[in-house]
C-alpha positions as a Markdown table, in Angstrom:
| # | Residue | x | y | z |
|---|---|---|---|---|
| 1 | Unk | 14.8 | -23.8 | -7.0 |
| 2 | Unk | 14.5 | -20.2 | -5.9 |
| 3 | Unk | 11.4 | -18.9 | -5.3 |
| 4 | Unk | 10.8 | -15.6 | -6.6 |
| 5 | Unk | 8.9 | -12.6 | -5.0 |
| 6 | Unk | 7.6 | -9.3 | -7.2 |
| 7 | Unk | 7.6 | -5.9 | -5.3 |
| 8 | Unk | 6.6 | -3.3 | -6.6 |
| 9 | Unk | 7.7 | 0.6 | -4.7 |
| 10 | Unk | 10.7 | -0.4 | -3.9 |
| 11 | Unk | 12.3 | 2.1 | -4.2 |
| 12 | Unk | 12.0 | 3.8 | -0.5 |
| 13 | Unk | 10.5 | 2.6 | 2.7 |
| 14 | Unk | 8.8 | -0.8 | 3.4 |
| 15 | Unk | 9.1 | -2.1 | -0.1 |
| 16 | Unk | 12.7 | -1.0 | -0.2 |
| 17 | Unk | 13.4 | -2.8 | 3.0 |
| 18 | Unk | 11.2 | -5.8 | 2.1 |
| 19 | Unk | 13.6 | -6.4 | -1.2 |
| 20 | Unk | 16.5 | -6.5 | 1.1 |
| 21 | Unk | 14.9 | -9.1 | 3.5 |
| 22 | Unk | 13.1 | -11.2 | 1.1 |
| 23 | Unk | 17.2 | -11.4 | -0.7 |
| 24 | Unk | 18.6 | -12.4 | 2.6 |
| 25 | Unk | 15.9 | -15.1 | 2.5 |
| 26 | Unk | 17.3 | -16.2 | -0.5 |
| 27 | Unk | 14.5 | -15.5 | -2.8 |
| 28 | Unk | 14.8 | -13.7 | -6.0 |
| 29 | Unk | 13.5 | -10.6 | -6.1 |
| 30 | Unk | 12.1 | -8.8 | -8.6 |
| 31 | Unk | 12.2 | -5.1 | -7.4 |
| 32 | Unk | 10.2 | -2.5 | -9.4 |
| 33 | Unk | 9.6 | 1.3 | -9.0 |
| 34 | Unk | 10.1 | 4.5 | -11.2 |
| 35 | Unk | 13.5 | 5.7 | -9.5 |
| 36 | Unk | 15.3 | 2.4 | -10.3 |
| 37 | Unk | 18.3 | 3.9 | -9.4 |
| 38 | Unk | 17.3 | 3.7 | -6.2 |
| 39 | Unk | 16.3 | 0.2 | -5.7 |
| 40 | Unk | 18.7 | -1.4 | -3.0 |
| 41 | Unk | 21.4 | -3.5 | -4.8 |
| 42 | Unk | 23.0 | -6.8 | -3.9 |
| 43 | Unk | 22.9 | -10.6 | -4.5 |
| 44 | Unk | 19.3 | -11.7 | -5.5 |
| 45 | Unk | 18.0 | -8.8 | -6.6 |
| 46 | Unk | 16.8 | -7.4 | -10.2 |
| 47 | Unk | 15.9 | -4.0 | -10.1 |
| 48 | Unk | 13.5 | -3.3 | -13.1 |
| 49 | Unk | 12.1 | 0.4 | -13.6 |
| 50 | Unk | 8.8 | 0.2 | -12.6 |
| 51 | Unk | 5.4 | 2.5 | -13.1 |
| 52 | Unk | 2.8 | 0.9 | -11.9 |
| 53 | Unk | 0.5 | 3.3 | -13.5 |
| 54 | Unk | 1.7 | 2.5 | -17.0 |
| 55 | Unk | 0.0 | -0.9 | -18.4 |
| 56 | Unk | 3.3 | -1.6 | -20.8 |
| 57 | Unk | 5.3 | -1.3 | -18.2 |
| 58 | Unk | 2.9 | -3.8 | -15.7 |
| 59 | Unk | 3.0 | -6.0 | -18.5 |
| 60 | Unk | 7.1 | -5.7 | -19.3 |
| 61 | Unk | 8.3 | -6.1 | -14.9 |
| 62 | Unk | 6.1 | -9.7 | -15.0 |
| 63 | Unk | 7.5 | -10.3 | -18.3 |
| 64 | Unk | 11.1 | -10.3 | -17.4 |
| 65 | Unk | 10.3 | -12.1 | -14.0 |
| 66 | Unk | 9.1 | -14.9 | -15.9 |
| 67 | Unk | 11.6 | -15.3 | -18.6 |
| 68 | Unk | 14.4 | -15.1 | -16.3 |
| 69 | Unk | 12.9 | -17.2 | -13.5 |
| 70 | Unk | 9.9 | -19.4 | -15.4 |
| 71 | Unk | 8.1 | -18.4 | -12.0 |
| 72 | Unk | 6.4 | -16.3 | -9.9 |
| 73 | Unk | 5.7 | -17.5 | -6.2 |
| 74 | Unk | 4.8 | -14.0 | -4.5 |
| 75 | Unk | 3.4 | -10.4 | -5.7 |
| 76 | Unk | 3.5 | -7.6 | -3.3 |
| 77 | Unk | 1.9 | -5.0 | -4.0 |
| 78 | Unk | 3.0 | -2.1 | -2.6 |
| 79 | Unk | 3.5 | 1.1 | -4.3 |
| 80 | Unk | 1.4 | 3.8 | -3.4 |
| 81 | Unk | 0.5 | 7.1 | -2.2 |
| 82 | Unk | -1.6 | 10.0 | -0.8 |
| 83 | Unk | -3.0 | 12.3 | -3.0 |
| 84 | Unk | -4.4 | 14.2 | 0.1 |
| 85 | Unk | -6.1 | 17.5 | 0.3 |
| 86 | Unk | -9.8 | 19.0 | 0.6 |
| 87 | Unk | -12.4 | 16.9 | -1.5 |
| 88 | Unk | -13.6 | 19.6 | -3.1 |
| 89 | Unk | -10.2 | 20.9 | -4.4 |
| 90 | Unk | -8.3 | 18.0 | -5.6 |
| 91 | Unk | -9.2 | 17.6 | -9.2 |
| 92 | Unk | -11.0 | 14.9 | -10.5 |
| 93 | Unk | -7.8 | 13.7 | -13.3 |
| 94 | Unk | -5.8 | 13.9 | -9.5 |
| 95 | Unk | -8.3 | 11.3 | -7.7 |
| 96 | Unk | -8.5 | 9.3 | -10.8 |
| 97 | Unk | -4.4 | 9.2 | -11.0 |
| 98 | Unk | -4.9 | 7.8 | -7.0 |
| 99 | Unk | -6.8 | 4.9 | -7.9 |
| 100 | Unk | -4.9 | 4.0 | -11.0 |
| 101 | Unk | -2.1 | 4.1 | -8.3 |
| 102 | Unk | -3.6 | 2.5 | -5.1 |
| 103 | Unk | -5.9 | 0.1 | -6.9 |
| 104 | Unk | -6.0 | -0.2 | -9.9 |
| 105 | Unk | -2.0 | -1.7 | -10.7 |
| 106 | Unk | -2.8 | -3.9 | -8.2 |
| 107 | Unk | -5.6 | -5.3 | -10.3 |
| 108 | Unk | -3.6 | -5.2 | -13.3 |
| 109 | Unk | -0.2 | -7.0 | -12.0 |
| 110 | Unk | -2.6 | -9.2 | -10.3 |
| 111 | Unk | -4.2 | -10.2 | -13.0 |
| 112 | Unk | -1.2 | -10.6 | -15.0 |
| 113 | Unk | 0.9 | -13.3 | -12.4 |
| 114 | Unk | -2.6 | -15.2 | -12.0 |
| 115 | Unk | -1.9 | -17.6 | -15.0 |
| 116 | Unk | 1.1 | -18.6 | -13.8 |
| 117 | Unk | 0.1 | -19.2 | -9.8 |
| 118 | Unk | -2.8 | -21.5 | -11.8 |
| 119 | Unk | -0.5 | -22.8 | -13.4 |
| 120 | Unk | 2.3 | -23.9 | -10.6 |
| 121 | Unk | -0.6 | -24.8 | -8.1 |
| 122 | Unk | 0.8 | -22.0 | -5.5 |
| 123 | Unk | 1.0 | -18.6 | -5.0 |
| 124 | Unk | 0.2 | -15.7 | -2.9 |
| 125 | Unk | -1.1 | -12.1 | -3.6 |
| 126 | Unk | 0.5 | -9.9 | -0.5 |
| 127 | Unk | -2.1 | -6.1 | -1.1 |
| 128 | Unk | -0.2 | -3.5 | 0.8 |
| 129 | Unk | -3.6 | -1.2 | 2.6 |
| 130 | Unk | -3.6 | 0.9 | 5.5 |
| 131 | Unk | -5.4 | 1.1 | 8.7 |
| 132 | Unk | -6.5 | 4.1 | 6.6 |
| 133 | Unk | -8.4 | 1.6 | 4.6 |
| 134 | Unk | -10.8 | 1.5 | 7.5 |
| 135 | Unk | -10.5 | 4.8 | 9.6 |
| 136 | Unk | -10.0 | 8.0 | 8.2 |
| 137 | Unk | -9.5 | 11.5 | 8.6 |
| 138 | Unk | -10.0 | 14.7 | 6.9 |
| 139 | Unk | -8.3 | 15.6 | 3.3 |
| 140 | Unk | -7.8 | 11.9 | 2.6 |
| 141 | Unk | -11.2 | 11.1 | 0.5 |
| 142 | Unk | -9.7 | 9.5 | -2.1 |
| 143 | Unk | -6.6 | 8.1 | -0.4 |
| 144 | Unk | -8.9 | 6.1 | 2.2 |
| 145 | Unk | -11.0 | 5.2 | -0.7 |
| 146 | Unk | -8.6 | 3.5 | -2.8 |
| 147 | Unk | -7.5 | 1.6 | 0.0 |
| 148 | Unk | -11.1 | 0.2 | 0.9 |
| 149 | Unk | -11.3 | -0.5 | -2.5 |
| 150 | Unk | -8.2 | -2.4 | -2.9 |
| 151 | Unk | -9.6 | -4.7 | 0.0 |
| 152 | Unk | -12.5 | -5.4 | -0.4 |
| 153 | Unk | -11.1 | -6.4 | -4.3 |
| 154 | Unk | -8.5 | -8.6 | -2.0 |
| 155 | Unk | -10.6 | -10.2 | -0.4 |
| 156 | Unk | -13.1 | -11.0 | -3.6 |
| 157 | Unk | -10.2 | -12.4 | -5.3 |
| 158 | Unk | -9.5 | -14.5 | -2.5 |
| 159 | Unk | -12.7 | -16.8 | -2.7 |
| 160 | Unk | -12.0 | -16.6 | -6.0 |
| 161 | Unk | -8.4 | -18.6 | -6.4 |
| 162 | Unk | -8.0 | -20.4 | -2.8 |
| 163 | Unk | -9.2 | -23.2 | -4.5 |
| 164 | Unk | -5.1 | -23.6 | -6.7 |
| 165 | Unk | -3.5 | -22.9 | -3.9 |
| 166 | Unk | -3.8 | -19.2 | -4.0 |
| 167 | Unk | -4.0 | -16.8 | -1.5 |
| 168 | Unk | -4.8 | -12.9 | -2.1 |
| 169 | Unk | -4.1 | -11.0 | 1.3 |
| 170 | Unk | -3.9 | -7.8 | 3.7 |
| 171 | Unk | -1.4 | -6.2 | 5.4 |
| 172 | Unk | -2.8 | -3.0 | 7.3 |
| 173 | Unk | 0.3 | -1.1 | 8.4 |
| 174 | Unk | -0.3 | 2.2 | 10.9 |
| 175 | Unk | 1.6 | 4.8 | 11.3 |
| 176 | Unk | 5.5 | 4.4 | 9.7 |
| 177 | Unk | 8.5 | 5.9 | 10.2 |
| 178 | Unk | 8.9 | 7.6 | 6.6 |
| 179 | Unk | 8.5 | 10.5 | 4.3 |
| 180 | Unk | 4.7 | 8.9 | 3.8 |
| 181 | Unk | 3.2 | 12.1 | 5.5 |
| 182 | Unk | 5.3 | 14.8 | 4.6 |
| 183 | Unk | 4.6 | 13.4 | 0.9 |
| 184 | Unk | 0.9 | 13.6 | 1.4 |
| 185 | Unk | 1.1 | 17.2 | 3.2 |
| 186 | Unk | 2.8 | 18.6 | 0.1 |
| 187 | Unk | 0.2 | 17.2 | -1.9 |
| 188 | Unk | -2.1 | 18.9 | 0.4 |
| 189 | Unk | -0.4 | 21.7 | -0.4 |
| 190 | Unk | -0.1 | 21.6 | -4.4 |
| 191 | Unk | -4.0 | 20.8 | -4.4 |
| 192 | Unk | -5.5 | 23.5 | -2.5 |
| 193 | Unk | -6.5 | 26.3 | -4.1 |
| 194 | Unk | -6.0 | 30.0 | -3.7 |
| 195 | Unk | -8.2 | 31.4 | -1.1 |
| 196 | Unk | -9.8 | 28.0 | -0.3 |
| 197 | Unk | -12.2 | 28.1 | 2.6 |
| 198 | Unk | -10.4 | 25.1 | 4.0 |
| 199 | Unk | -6.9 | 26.8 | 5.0 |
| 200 | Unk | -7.3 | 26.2 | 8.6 |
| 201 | Unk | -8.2 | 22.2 | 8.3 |
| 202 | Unk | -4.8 | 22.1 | 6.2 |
| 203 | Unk | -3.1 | 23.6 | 9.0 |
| 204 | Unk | -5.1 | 21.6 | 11.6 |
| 205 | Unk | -4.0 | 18.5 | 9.8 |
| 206 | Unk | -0.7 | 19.4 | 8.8 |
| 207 | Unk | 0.0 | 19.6 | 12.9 |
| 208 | Unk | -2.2 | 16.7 | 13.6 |
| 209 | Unk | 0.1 | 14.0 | 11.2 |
| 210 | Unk | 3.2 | 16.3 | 12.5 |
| 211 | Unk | 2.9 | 15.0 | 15.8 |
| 212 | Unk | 1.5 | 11.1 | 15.2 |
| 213 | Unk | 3.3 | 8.5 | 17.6 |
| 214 | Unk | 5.3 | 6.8 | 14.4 |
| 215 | Unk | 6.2 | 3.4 | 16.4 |
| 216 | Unk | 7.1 | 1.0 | 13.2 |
| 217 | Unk | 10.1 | 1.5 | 11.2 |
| 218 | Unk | 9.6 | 0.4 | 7.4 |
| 219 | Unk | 12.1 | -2.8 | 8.1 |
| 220 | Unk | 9.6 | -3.4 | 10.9 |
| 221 | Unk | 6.5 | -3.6 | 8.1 |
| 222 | Unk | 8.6 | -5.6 | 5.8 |
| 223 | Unk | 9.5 | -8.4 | 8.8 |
| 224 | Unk | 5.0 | -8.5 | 8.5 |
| 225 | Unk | 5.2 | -8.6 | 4.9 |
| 226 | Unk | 7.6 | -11.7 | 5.0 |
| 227 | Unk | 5.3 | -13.2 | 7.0 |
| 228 | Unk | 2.4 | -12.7 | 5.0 |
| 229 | Unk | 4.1 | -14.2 | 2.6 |
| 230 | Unk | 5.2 | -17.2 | 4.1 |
| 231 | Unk | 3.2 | -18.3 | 6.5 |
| 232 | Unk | 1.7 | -21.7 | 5.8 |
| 233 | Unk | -1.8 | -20.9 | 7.7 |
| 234 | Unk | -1.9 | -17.0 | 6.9 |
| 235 | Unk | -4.2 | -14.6 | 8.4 |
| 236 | Unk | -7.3 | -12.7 | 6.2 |
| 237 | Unk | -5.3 | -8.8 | 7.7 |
| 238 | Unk | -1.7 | -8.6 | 9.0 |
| 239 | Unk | -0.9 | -5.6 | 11.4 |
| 240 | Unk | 2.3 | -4.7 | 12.8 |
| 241 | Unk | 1.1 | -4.2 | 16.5 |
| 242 | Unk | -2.3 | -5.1 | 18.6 |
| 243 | Unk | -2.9 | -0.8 | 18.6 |
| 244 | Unk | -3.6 | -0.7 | 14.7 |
| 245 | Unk | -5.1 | -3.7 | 15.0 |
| 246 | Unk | -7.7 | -2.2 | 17.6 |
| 247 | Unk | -8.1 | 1.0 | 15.6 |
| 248 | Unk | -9.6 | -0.7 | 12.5 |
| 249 | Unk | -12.0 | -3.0 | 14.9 |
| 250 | Unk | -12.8 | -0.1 | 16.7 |
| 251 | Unk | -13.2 | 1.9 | 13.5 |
| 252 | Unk | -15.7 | -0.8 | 12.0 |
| 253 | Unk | -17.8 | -2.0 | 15.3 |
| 254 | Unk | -18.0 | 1.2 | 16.4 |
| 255 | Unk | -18.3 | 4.0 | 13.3 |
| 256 | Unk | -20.4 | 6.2 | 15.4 |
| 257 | Unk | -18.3 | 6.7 | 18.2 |
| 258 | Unk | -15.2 | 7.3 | 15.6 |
| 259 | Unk | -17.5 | 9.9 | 13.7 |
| 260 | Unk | -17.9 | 11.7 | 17.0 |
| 261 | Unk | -14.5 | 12.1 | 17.8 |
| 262 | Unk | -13.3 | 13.2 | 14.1 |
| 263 | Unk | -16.1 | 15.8 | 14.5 |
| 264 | Unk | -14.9 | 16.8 | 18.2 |
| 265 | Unk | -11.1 | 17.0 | 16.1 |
| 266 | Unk | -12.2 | 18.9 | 13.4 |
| 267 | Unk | -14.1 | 21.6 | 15.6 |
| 268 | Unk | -11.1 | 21.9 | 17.9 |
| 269 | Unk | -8.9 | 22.4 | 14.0 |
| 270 | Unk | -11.0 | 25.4 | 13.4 |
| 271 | Unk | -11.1 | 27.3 | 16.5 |
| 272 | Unk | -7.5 | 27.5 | 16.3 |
């Protein structure tokens, strides 16, 4: 029998890639997202109009997983976004909408596939983060918030069901060759308010994720998401290279000395 794998955003990027892969692997993918149409097509793969924000619609993607396939062997949760821009200007409906997004469907689809991984004995819970979860930078409050959260949840739930064979993990991609950024810029953008005394840190920021080394290509973060999948001893965090790996030990041994060098950033941002 087939196993199956859920993916939610799959639209574009990582968790379009990682539909195609998990297909060649020859499991059956269940491929969510909002632009359907724009889930990659082939042998293997349902493509099932997805918002992840919507509970009926949760509720209706595991739904049709399970009466097609009486199974569920993976969830990958993996849509997401940045609702980036000052703190003080993105509006609190905006920040909520982030973590309904970023945390909170995870939660939700989570909880729905449970019964059945109980059920079969086996199962794994793949949480899509971000080194972003860890370290930071300025406009990203509530983006780097959701993604701590939806960790620290992960790694809860993990205690929690290891004991039926159930694994809840996280995979802590860097920086990815996609429209991730530009996305979260114009969000930037649409959030800040007329005459806003933070203008110039837009800009500073704006140039700063303009020019970010983007080493991994999104079929590059779905080879680590196969893996977190499948491996039969997995790892607590998956990274795609040793650099984000050292960012988010850095970030946590060391918060002082990454406070510093935001702050040295951030003065250079305004001078401009």
């Amino acid at each position: 029998m087939k196993k199956v794998v859920l993916i939610t955003g799959a639209s574009n990027g990582m968790g379009f890639e990682a539909a195609k892969l998990f297909a060649e692997k020859g499991y059956s993918v269940v491929a969510g997202a909002r632009r359907s149409e724009k889930i990659p097509v082939g042998k293997n793969i349902s493509p099932i109009k997805l918002d992840v924000s919507d509970t009926s619609s949760n509720e209706a993607f595991v739904r049709f997983a399970l009466e097609k396939f009486g199974r569920i062997d993976v969830l990958i949760n993996n849509a997401g976004y940045g609702e980036f821009g000052p703190t003080e200007d993105v509006s609190y409906s905006d920040a909520l909408y982030q973590f309904k997004v970023n945390y909170f469907a995870a939660v939700h689809l989570s909880q729905l596939v449970l019964p059945t991984m109980r059920k079969q004995l086996s199962g794994r819970i793949v949480n899509i983060s971000s080194i972003g979860g860890d370290s930071y930078v300025p406009l990203g409050a509530h983006y780097h918030a959701s993604k701590a959260a939806l960790q620290q949840w992960s790694d809860v739930l993990d205690t929690e069901v290891s004991q039926f064979g159930i694994r809840s993990l996280i995979v802590q991609p860097g920086g990815t060759q996609s429209a991730w950024s530009q996305i979260a810029m114009k969000n930037v953008k649409n959030n800040l308010k007329s005459n806003s005394p933070y203008a110039k840190l837009v800009d500073g920021v704006e140039n700063l994720l303009a020019n970010i080394n983007l080493a991994a290509s999104s079929k590059d973060l779905a080879e680590v998401f196969y893996r977190a999948a499948t491996d039969a001893k997995p790892k607590f965090r998956y990274y795609y290279s040793f650099s984000d790996h050292m960012m988010v030990l850095i970030t946590r041994n060391h918060p002082k000395i990454i406070r510093l060098g935001i702050n040295k950033l951030v003065k250079r941002m305004l001078k401009k």
